[in-house]
N, CA and C of each residue as an Amber inpcrd file, in Angstrom:
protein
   636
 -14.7220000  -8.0250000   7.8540000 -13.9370000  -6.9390000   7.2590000
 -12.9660000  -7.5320000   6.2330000 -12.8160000  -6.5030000   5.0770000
 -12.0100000  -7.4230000   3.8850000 -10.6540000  -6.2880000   3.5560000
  -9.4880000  -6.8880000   3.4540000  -8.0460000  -5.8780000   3.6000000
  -8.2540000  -6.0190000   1.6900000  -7.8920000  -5.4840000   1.0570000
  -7.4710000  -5.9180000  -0.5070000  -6.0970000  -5.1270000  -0.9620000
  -4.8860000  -5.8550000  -1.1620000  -3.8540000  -5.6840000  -1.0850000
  -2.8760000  -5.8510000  -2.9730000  -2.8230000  -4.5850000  -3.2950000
  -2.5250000  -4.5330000  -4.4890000  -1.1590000  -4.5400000  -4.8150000
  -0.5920000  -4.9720000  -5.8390000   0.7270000  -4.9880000  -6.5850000
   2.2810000  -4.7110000  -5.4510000   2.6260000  -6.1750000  -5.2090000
   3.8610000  -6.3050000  -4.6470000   3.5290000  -5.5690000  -3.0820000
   2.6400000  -6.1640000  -2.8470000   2.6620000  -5.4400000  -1.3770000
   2.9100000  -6.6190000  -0.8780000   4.1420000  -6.5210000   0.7160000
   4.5740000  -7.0400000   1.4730000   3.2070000  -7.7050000   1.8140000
   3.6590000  -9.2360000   2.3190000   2.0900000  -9.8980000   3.2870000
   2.5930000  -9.4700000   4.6180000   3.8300000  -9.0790000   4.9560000
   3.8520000  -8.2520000   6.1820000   2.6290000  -7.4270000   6.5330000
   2.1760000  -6.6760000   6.0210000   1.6050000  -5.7350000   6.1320000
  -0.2070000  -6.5220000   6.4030000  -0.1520000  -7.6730000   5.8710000
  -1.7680000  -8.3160000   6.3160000  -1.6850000  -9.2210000   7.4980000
  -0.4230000  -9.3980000   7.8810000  -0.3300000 -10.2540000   8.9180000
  -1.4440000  -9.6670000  10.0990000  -1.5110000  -8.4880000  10.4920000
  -1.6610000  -8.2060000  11.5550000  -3.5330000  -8.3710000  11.8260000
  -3.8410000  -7.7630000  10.3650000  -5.3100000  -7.7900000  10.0680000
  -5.6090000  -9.1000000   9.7430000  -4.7410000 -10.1630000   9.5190000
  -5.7250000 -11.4910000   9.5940000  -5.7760000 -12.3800000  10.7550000
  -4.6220000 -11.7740000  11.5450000  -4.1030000 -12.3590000  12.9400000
  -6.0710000 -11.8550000  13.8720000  -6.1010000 -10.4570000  13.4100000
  -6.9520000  -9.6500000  13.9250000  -8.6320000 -10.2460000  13.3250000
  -9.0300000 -10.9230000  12.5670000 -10.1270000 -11.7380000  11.9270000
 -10.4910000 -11.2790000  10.2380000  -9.7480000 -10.7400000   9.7520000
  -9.8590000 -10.1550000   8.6820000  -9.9740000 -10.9250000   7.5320000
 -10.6280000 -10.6980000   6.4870000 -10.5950000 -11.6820000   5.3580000
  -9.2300000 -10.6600000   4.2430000  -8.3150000 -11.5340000   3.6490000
  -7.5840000 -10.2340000   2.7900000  -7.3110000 -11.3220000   2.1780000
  -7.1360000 -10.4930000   0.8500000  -6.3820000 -10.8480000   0.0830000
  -5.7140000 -10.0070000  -1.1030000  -4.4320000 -10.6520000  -1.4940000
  -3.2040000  -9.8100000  -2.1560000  -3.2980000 -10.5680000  -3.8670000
  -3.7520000  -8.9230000  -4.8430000  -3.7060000  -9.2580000  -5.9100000
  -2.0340000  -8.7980000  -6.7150000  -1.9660000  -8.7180000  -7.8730000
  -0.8220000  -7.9570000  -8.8480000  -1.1190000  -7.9710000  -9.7830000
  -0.8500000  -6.3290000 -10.2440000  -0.8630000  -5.5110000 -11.3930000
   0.2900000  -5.5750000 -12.2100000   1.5240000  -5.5840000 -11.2800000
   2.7190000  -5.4880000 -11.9590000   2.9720000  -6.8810000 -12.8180000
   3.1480000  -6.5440000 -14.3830000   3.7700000  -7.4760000 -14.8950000
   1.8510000  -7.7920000 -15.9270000   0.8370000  -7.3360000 -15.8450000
  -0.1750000  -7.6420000 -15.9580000  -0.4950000  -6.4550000 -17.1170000
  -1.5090000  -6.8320000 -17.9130000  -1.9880000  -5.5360000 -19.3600000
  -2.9540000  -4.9290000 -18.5840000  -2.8100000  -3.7130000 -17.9330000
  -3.3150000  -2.5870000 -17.7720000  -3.4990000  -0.8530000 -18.4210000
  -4.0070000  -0.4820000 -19.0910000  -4.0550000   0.4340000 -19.4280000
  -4.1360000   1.5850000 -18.8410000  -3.8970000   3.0720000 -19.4170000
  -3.7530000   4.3870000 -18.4290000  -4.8380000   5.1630000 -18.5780000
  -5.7070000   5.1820000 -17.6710000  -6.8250000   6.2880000 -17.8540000
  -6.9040000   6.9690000 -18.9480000  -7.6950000   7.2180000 -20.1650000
  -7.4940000   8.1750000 -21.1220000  -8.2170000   9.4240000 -21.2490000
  -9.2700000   9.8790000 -20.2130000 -10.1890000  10.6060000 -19.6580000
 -11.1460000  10.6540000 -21.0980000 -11.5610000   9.5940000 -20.8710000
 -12.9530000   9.8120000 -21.6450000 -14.6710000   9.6390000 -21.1620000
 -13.9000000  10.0170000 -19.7100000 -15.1820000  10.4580000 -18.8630000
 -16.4430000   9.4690000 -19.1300000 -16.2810000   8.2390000 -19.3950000
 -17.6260000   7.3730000 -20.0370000 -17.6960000   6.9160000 -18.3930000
 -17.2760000   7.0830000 -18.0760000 -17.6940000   6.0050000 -16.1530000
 -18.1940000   7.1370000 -15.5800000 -17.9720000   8.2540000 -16.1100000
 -19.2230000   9.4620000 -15.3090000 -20.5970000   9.8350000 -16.3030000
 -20.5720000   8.9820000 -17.4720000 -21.9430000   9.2630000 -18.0910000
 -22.3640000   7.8090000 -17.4800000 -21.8830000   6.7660000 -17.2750000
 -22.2540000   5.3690000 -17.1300000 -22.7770000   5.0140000 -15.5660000
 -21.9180000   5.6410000 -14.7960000 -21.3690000   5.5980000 -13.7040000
 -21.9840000   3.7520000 -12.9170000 -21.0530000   3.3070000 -13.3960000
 -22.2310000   1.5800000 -12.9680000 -20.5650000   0.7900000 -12.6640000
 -19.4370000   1.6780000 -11.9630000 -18.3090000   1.2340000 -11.0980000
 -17.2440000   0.5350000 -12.0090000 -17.6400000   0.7050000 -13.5570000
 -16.4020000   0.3540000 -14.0730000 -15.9700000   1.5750000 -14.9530000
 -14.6600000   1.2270000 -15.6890000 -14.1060000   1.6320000 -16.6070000
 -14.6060000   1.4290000 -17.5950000 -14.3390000   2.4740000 -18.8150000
 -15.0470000   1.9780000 -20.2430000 -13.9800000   1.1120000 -21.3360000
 -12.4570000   0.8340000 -20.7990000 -11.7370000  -0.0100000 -20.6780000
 -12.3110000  -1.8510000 -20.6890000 -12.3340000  -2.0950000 -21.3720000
 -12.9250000  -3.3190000 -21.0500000 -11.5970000  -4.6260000 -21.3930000
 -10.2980000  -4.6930000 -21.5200000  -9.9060000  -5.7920000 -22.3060000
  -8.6430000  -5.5090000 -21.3620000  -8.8190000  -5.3310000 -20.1110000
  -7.9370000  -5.6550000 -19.1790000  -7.8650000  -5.8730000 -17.7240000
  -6.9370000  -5.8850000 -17.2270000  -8.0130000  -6.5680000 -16.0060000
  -8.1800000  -5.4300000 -14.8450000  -8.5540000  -4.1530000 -15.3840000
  -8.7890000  -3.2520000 -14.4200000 -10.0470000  -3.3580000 -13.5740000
 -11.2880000  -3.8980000 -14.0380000 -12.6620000  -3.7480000 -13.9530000
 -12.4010000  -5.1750000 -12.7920000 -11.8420000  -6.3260000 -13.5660000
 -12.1700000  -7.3930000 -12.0360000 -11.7550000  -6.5760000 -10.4660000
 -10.6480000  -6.2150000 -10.5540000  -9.5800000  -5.2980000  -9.6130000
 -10.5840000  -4.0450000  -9.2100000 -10.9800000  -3.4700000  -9.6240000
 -11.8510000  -2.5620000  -9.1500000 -13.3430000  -2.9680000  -8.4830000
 -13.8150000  -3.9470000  -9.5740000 -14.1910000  -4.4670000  -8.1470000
 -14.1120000  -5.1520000  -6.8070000 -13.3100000  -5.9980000  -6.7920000
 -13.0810000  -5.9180000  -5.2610000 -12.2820000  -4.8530000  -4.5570000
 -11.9070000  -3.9230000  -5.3330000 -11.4530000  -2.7880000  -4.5730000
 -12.7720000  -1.5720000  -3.6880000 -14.2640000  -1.7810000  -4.5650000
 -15.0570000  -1.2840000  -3.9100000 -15.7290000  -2.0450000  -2.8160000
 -15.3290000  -3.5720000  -2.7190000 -15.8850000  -4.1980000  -2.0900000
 -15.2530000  -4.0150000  -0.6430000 -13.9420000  -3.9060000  -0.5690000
 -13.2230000  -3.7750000   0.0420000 -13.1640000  -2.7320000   1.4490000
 -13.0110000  -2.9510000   2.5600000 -12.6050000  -1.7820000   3.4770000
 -11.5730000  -1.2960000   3.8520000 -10.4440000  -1.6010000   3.6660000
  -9.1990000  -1.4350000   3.1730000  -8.4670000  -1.6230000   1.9560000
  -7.6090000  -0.8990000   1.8920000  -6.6570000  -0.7720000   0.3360000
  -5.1820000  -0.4320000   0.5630000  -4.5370000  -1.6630000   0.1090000
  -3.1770000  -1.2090000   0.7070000  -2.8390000  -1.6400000  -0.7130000
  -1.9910000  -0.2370000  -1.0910000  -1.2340000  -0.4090000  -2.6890000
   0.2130000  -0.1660000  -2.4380000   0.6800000  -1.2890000  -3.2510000
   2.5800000  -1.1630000  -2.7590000   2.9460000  -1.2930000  -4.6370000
   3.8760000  -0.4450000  -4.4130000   4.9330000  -0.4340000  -5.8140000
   6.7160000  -0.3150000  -5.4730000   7.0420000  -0.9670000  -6.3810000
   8.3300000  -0.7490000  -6.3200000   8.8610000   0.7840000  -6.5070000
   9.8080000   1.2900000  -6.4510000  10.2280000   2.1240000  -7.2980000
  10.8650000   2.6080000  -8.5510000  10.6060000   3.6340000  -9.4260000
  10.8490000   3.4120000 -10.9500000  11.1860000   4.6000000 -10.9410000
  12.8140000   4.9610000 -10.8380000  12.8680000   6.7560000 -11.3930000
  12.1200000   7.4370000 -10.5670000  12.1690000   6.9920000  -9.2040000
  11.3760000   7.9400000  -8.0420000  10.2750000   7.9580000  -7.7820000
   9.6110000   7.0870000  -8.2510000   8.1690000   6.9990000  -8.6340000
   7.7300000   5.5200000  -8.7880000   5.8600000   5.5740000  -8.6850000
   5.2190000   4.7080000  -9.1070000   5.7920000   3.8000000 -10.1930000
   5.4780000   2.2460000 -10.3330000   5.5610000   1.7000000 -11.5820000
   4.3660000   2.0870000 -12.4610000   4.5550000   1.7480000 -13.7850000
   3.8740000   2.2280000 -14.6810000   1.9900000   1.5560000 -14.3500000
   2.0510000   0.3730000 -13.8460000   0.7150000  -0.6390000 -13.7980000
   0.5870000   0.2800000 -12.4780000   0.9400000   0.3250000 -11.7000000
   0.2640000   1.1100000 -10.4800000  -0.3740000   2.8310000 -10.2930000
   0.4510000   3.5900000 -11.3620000   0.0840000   4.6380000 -12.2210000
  -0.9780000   4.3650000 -12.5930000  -1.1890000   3.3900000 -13.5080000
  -2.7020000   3.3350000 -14.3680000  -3.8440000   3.1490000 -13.2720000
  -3.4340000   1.9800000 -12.2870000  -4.5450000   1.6580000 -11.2330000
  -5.0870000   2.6090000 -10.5970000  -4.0380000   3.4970000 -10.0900000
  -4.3610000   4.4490000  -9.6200000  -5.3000000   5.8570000  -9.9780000
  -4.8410000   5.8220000 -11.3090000  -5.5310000   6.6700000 -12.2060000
  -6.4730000   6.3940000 -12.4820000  -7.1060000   5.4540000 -12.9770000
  -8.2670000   4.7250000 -12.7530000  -9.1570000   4.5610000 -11.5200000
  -8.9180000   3.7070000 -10.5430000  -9.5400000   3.5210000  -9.8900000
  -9.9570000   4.6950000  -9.0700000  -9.2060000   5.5240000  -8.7250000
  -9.6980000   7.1640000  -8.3590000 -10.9200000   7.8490000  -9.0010000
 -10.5530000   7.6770000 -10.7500000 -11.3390000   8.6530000 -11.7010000
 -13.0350000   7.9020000 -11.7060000 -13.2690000   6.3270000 -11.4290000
 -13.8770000   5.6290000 -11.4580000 -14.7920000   5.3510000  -9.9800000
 -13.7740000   5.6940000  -9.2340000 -14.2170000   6.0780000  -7.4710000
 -15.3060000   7.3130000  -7.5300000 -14.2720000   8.7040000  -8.3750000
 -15.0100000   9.6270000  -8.0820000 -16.2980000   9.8530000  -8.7500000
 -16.3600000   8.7040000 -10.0660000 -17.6620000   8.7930000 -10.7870000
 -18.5880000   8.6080000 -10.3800000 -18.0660000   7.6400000  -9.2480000
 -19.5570000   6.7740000  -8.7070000 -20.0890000   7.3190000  -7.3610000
 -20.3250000   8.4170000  -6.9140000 -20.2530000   9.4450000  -5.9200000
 -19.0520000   8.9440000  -4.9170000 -17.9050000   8.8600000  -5.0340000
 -16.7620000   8.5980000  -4.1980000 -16.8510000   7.3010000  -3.8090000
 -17.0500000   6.3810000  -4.6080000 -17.0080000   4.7270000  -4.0590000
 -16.0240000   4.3140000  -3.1180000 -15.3540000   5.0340000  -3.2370000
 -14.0600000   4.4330000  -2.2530000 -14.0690000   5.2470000  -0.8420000
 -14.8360000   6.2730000  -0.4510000 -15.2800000   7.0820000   0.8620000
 -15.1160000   6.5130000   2.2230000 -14.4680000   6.9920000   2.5590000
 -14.5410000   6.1450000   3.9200000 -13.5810000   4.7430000   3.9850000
 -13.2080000   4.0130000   2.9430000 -12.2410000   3.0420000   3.2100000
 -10.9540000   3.3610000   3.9110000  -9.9040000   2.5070000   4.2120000
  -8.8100000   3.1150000   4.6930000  -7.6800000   2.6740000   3.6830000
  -6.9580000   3.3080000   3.5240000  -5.8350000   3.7250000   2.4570000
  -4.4840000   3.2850000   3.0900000  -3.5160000   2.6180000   2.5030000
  -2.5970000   2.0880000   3.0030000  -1.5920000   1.8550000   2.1420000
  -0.4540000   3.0390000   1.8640000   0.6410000   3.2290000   0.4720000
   1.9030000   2.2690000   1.3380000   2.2590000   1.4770000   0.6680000
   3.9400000   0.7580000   0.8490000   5.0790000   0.6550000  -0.0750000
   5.8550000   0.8890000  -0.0050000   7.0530000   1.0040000  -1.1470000
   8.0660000  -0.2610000  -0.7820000   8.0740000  -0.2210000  -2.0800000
   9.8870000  -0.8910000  -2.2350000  10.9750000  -0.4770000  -2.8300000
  12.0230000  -0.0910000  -2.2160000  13.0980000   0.6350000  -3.0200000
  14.1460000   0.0980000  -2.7180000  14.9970000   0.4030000  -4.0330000
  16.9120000  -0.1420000  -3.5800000  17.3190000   0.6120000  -2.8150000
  17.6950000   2.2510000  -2.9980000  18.2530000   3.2370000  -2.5690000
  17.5810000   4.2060000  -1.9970000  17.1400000   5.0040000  -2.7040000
  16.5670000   6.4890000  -2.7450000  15.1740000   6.3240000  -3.5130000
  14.3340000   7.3700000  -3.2300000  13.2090000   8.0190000  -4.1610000
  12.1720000   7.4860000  -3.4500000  12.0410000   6.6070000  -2.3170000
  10.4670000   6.0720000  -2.3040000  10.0530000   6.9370000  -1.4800000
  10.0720000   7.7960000  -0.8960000   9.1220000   8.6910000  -0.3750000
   7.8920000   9.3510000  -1.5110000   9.0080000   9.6480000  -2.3930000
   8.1150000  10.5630000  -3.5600000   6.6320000   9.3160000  -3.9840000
   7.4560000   8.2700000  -3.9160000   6.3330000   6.7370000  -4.4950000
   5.4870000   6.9610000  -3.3930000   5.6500000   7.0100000  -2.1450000
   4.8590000   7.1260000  -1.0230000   3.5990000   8.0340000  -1.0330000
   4.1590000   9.4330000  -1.6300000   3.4740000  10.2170000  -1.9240000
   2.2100000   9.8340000  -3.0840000   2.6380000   9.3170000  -4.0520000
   2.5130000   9.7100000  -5.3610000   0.6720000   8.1780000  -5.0890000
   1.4890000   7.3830000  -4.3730000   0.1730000   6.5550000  -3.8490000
  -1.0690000   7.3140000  -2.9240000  -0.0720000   7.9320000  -1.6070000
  -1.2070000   8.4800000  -0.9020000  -1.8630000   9.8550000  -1.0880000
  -1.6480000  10.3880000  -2.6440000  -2.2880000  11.6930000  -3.3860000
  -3.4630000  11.3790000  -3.1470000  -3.9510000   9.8300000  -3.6020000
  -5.5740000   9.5950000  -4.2670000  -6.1340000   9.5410000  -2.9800000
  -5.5470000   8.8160000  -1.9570000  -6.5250000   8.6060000  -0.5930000
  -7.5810000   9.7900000   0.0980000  -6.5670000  11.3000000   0.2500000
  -7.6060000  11.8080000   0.7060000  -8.9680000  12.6030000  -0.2040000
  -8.1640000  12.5790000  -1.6420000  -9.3100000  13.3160000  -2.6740000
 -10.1570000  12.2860000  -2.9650000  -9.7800000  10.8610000  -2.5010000
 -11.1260000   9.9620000  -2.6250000 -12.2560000  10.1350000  -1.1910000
 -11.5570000  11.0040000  -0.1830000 -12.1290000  10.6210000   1.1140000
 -11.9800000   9.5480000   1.6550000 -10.9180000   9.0740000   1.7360000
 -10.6240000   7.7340000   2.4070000  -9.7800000   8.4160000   3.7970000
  -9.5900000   7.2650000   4.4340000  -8.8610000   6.8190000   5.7530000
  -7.2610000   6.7980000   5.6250000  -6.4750000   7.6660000   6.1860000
  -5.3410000   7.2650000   6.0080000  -4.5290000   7.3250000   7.7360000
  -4.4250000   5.8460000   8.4000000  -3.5120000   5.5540000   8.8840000
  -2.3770000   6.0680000   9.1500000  -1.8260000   6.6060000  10.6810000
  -0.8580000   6.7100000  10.6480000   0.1680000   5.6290000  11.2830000
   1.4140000   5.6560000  11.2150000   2.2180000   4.4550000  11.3230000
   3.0540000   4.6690000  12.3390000   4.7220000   4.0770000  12.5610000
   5.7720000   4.4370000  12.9540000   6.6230000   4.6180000  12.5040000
   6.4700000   4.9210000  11.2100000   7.4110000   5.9360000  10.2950000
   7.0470000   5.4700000   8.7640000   7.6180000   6.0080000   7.3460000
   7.0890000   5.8100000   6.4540000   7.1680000   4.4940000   6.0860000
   5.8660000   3.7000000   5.0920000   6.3930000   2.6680000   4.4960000
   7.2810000   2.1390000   3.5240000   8.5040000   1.7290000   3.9310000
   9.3890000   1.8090000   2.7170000  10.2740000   0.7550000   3.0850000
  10.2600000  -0.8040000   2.2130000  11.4190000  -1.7280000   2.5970000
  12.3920000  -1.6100000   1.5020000  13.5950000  -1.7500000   2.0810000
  14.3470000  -1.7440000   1.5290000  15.7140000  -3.0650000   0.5000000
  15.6180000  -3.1370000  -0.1900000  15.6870000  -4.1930000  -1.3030000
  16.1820000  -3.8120000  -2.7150000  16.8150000  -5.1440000  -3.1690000
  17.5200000  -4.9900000  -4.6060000  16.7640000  -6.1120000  -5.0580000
  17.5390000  -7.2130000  -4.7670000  16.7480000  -8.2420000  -5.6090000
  15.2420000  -8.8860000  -4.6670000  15.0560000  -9.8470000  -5.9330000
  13.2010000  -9.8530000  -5.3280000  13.7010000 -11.2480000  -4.3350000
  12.5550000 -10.3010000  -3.0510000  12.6890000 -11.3060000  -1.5710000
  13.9310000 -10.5190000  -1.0200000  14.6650000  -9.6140000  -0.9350000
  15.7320000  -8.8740000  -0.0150000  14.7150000  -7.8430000   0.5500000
  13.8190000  -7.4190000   0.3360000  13.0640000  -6.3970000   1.4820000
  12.3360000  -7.2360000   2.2750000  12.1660000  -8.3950000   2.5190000
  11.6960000  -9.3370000   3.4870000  12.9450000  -9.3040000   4.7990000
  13.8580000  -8.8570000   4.0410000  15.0920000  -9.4490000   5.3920000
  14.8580000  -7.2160000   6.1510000  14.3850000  -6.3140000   4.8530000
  14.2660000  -5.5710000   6.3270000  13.2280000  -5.2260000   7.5660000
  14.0520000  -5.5180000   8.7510000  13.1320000  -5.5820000   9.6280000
  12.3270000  -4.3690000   9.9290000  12.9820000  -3.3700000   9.8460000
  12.5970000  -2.1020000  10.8070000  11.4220000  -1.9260000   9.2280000
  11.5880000  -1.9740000   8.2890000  10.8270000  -1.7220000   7.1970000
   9.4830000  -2.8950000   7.3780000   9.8320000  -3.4680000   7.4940000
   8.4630000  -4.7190000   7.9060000   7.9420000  -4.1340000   9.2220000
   8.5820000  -3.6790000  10.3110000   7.7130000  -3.7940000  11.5360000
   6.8620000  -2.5020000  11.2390000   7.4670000  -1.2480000  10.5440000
   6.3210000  -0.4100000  10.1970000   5.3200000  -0.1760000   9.2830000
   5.2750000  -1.5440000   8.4030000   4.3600000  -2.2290000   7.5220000
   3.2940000  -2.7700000   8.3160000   3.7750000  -3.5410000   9.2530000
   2.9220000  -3.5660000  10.3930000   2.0370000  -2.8910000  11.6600000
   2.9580000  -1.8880000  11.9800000   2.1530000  -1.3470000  12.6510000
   1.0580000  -0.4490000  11.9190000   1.2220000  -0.1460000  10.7600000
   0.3350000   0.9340000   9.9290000  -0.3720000  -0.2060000   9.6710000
  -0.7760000  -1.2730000  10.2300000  -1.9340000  -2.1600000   9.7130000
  -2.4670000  -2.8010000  10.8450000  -1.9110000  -2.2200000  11.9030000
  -2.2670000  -3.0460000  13.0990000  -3.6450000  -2.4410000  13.1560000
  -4.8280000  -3.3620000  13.0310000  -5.7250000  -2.6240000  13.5380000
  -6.4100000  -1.8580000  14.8290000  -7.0110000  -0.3690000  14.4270000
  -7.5670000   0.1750000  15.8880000  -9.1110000   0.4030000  15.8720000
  -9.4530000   1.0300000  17.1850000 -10.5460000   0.9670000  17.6620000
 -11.1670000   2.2880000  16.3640000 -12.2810000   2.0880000  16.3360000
 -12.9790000   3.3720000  14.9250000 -12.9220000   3.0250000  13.8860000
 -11.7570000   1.3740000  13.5930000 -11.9230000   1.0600000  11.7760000
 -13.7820000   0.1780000  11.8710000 -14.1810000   0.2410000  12.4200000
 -15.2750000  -0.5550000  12.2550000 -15.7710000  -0.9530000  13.4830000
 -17.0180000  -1.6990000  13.6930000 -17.8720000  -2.1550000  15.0040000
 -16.9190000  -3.1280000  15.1460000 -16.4770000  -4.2470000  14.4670000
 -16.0680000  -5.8210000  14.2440000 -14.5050000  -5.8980000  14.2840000
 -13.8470000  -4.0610000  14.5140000 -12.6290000  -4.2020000  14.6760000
 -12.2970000  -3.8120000  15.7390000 -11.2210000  -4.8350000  16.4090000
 -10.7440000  -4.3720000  17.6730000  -9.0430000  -4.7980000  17.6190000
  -7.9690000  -3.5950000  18.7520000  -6.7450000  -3.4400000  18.6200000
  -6.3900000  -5.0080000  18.5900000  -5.1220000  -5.2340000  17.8510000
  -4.3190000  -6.1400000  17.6790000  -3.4930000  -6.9090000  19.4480000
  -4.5840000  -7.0990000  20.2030000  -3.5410000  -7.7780000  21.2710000
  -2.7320000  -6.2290000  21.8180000  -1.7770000  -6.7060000  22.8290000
  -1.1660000  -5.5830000  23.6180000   0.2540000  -5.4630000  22.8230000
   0.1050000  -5.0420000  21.9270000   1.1050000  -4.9270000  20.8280000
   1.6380000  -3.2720000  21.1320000   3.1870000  -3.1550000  21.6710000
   3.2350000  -1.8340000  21.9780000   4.3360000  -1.8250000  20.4870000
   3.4850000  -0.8920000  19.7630000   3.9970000  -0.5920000  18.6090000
   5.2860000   0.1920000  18.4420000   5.1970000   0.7270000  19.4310000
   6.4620000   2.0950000  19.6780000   8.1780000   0.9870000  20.0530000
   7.3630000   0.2050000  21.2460000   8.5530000   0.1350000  21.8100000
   9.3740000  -1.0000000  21.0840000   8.4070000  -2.2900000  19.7620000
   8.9160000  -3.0820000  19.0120000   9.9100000  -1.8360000  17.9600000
   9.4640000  -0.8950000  16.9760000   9.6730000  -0.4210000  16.2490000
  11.0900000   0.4130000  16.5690000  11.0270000   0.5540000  18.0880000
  12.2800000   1.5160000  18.0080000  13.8500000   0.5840000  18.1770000
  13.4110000  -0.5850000  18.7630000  14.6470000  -1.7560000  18.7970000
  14.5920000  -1.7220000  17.9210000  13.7460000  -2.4000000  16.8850000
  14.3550000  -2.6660000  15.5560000  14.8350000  -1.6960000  14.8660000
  14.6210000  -0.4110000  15.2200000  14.9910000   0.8750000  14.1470000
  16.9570000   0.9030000  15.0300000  17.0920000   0.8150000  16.1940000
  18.3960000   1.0780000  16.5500000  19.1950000   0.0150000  16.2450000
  18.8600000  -1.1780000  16.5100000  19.1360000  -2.3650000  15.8490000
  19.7130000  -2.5670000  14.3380000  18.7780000  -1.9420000  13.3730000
  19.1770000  -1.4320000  12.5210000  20.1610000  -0.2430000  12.1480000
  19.9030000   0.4680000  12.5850000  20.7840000   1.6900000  12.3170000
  22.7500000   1.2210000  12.6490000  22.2730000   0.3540000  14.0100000
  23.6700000  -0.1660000  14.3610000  24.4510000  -0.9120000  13.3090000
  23.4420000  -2.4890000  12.9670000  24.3650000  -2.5060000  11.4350000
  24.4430000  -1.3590000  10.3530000  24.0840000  -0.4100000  10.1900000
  24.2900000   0.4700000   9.1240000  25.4800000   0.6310000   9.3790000
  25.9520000   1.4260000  10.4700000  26.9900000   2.0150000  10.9130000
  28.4050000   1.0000000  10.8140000  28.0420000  -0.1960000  11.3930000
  29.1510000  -0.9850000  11.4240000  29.8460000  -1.5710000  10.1150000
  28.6930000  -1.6110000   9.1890000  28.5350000  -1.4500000   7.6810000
  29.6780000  -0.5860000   6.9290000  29.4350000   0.4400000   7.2700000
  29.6800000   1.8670000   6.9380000  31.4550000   1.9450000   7.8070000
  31.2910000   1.2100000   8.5480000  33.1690000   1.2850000   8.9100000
  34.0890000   0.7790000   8.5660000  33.4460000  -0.5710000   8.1280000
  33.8140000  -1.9330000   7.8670000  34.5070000  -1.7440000   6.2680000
  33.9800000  -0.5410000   5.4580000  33.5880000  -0.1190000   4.0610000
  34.6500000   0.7990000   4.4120000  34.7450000   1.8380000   5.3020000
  35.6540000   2.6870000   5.3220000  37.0360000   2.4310000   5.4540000
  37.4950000   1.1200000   6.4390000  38.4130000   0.4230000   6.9170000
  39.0540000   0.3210000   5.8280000  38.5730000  -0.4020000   4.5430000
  39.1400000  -1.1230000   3.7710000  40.2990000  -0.2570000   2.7310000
């Protein structure tokens, strides 16, 4: 089984599937010449799994994205939203999915965010639009994916944001013959220490700020 892990996605999130026998690996878009879908419908007269895009690196990326049985796409947040390279991927690789009678059918879908403050739900969204109009798999977790971070490497320090990166990747029984659960991993009862755990520094945070 192969995880393929796109633009700034936590390796949190593959730990569990390579712990589990998985082959993965984590590419990036961000920062890379990608272009935005321009709907010129040539991958539905062509339909042979690429773009008619040729002078960027959407077509390598797409293919191992069909190769793939998982797809976990992470973006930062930008104005509430997708970054611009993950926009295009997305737009693409969907319009290019659906050309090819739904190439991507049946994979499992896996949206992660990174945000300073506010807005990544909407990013959350705005990733897991394409999953079910591709017919893919979408995972549920122990709460949304979203670490939280300013500068690059500060969403590594959150925990409760990593452990539900994880559990939405822990693999279960139905992803495949060759997949089986992650060990006696009680997902609930890691996720909720770390969520009170957390919440506690918030608070103490938040007094410490008020005090002053």
């Amino acid at each position: 089984m192969y995880a393929l892990a796109v633009n700034g996605c936590l390796n949190a999130a593959l730990v569990p599937l390579s712990a589990a026998g998985w082959e993965t690996e984590l590419v990036q878009v961000g920062g890379k010449k990608i272009e935005g879908c321009k709907a010129c419908y040539k991958c539905w007269e062509k339909r042979d799994l690429e773009c008619a895009q040729k002078k960027d690196i959407f077509n390598d990326f797409m293919a191992k994205a069909v190769k793939a049985d998982a797809l976990i796409y992470g973006s930062p947040t930008y104005f509430t939203d997708v970054s611009a390279e993950m926009k295009a991927f997305i737009d693409r690789s969907g319009m290019v999915g659906l050309a090819n009678d739904r190439a991507l059918r049946g994979k499992i879908g896996v949206a992660v965010v990174a945000v300073r403050r506010t807005g990544a739900t909407h990013v959350f969204d705005s990733i897991n639009h394409m999953f079910p109009m591709s017919q893919m798999i979408v995972p549920g977790s122990s709460y949304w994916n979203l670490g939280i971070g300013r500068d690059k490497g500060e969403v590594s320090q959150d925990a409760e944001g990593l452990t539900n990166m994880r559990c939405s990747a822990i693999p279960r029984t139905g992803w495949g013959s060759s997949v089986l659960p992650l060990g006696n991993v009680d997902s609930r009862q890691v996720t909720w220490e770390t969520r009170f755990s957390s919440l506690r520094k918030r608070r103490d945070l938040g007094r410490s700020i008020s005090s002053r």
